[in-house]
N, C-alpha and C positions, 0 to 999 in steps of 0.2 A: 504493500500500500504506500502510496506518495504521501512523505510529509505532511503535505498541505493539507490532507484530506483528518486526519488526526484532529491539527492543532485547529482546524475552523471552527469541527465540531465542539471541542472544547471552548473556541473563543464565543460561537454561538451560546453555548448553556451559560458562560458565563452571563454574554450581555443581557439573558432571557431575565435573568437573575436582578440584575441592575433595573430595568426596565420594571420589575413588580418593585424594587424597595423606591426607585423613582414613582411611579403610580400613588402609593401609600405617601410620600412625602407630597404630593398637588395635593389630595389629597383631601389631607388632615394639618399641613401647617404652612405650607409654603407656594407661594405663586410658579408660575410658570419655567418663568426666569431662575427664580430662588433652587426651585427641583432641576435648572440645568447647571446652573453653577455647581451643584454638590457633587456632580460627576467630577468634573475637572478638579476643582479645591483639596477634593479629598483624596485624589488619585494623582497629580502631581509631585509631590513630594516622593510617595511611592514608586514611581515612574523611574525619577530622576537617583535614587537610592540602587533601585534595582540594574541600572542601565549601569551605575559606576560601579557598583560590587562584580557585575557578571566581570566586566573591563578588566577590576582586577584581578580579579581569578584565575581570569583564560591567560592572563600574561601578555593582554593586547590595549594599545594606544586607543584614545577616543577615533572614531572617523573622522576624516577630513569632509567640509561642504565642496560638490563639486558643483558645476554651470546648472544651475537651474534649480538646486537644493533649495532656497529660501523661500523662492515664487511659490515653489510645488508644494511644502510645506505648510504657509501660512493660506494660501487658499485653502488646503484641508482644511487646517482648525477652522477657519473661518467658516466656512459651508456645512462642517460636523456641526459647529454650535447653532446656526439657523436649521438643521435638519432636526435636531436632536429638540429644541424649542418645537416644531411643528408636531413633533411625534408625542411630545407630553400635553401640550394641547390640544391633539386628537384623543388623546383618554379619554377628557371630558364629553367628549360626542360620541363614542360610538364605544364597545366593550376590549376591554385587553388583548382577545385574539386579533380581533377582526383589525384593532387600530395598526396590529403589527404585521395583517396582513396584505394592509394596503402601501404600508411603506416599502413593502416589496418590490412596488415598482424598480426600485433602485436597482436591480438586476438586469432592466431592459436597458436602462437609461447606461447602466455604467458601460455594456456592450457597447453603445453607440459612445460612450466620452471617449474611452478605451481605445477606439478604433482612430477616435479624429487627431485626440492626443499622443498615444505612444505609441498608435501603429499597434493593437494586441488584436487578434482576429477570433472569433469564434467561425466555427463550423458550420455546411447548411444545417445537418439538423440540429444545431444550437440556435441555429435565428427561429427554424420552425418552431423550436420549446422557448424562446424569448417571446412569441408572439403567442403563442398558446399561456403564456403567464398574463398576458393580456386579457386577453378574453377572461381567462379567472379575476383579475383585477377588476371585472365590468360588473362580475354576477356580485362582488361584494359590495361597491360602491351604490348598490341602490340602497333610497331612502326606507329606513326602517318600517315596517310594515303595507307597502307598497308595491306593484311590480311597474317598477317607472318607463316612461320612455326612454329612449336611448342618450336623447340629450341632457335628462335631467339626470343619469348618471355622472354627468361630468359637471351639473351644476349645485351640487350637494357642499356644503364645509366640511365634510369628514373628506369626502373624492380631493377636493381640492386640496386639505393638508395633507394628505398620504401621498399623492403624486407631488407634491410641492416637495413635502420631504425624502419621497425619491429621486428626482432631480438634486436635491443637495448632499446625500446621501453618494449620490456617484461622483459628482464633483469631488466630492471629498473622498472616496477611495483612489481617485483616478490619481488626486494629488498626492494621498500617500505612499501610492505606488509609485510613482514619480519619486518622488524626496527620497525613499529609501534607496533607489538605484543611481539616487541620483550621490548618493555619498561614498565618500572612496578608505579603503582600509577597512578593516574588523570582516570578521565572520558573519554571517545572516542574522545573528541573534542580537551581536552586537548593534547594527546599523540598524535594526527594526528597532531597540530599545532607546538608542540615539534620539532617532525621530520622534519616536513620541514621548521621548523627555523634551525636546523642544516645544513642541506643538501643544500637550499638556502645558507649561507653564505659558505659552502666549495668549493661550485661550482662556487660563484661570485669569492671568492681570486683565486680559480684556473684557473679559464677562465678569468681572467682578466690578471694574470702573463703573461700567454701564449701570451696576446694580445700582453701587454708590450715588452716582444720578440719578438714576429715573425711580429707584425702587430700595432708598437706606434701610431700609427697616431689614430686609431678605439678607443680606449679608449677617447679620447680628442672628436672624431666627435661623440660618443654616447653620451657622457657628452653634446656635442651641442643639438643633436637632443632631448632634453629631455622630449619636448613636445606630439611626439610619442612615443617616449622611455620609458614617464612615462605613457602613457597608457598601453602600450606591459608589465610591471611591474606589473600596476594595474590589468589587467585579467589574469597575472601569477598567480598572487597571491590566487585570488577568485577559477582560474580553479585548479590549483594544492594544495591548502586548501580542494577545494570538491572530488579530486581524492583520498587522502590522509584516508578522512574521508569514502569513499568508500569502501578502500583496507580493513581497521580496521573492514567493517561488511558483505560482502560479498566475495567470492571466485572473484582475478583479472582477469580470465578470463570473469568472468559472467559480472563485472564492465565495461571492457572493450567492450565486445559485446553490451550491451546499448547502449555505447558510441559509435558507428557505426551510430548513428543517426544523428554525425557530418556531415557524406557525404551528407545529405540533407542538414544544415546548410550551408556546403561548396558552393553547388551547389548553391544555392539563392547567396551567396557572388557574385560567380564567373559570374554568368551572370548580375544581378542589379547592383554589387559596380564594378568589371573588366571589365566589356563591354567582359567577354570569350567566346567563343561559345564552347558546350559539344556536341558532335559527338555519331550517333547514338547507333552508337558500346558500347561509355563511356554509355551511359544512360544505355542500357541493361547488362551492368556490374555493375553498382551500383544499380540496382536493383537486381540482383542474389544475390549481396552482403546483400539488405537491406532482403532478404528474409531471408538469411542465418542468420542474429541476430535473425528475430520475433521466429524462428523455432528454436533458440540457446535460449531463456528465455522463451520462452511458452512450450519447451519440456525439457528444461536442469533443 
């Protein structure tokens, strides 16, 4: 079995993880913003700990930045933190599976960033299971207890933040694939921890400034809640460690379509840990969807 295929799986359960202690903090005590910032605050430090200890252990120098490391880097952050915003704001409308089944988008979209940006190609039959995850993206985006027209699928606020944050969602892998290849010296593990010790800490001072403006009170009430706060850090860290280390050895599309295995992580969440209920409709959409990955890695 490839690397890649391991560590995704792992990176996915972790971020399933992060995504229900995020849930429970909008929640119960914190805004939108408040519940994104605790990812990064509390998983930087961690981040940048782990990335120097590995460095010294292996008996290897930090990487050097080569042509393009910073661009490709801080776009990531930058796109993670508006994607990562959209997806906790789709909580509030729609149930924990379904909100993570629509951010799935991000699998179609990274194929096409993927391809414009680094040149990384999928297969025909990976475009036919990129477009077969479509179609499953349409059967969930209808409005709750309705069989809508076709248009009003794409005119819903849940439709629109799921795709909004799959679109920044690819943005953002496409960049961190970029930054990690783009840095020179250390081993795989090394260069994946690099990066997202940088990109972790410009995302914490950046999304924390903003709190400090638009939203003082959230920095002092995530600082409280630190006890969920420092779990939502702690499987930042693990899940976006094992994303990172992903991007460096396979194509992010491919990484990403694995990682489609979350909407069944989701769904165990959403009915065991939420008490949600998943509607017939949602089931046969995250199955068209989970057919669309096996048909995207067993034929891409």
């Amino acid at each position: 079995m490839d690397a890649w295929i391991p560590i995704t799986l792992a990176a996915t359960a972790a971020q399933t993880l992060r995504f229900m202690a995020q849930k429970h903090l909008r929640a119960t005590s914190l805004s939108t913003g408040g519940a994104t910032w605790a990812r990064f605050a509390f998983s930087a430090p961690l981040v940048a700990l782990g990335a120097w200890t590995y460095g010294r252990a292996s008996g290897q120098g930090l990487p050097s930045a080569g042509p393009g490391f910073w661009a490709y880097a801080l776009i990531g952050g930058l796109t993670q933190i508006l994607a990562t915003l959209c997806v906790v704001a789709l909580f509030g409308r729609r149930n924990f599976a379904v909100g993570i089944a629509l951010k799935k988008t991000e699998v179609m979209l990274t194929a096409l960033a993927g391809f414009v940006v680094l040149g990384d190609r999928v297969s025909a039959a990976g475009a036919v299971a990129i477009a077969l995850g479509f179609v499953a993206v349409l059967l969930l985006s209808d409005p709750p207890g309705e069989a809508a027209r076709c248009w009003r699928r794409f005119a819903t606020p849940s439709a629109g933040l799921g795709l909004l944050s799959g679109l920044f969602f690819a943005a953002s892998a496409v960049g961190y694939r970029g930054a990690v290849l783009a840095l020179e010296g250390g081993d795989t593990v090394l260069r994946a921890g690099s990066s997202l010790a940088v990109v972790t800490l410009a995302q914490t001072l950046a999304l924390g400034l903003w709190l400090l403006w638009r939203e003082p009170g959230q920095v002092r009430a995530v600082l409280g809640a630190w006890r969920v706060a420092g779990l939502v850090g702690l499987f930042s860290m693990l899940g976006s460690f094992g994303w990172f280390t992903a991007f460096a050895l396979q194509n992010a599309a491919y990484v990403f379509a694995l990682g489609q295995v979350e909407i069944a992580f989701s769904m165990l969440a959403s009915v065991l840990v939420f008490g949600e209920r998943i509607s017939g409709r949602e089931v046969r959409g995250m199955a068209v969807l989970t057919a669309s990955i096996l048909l995207l890695i067993l034929g891409g």
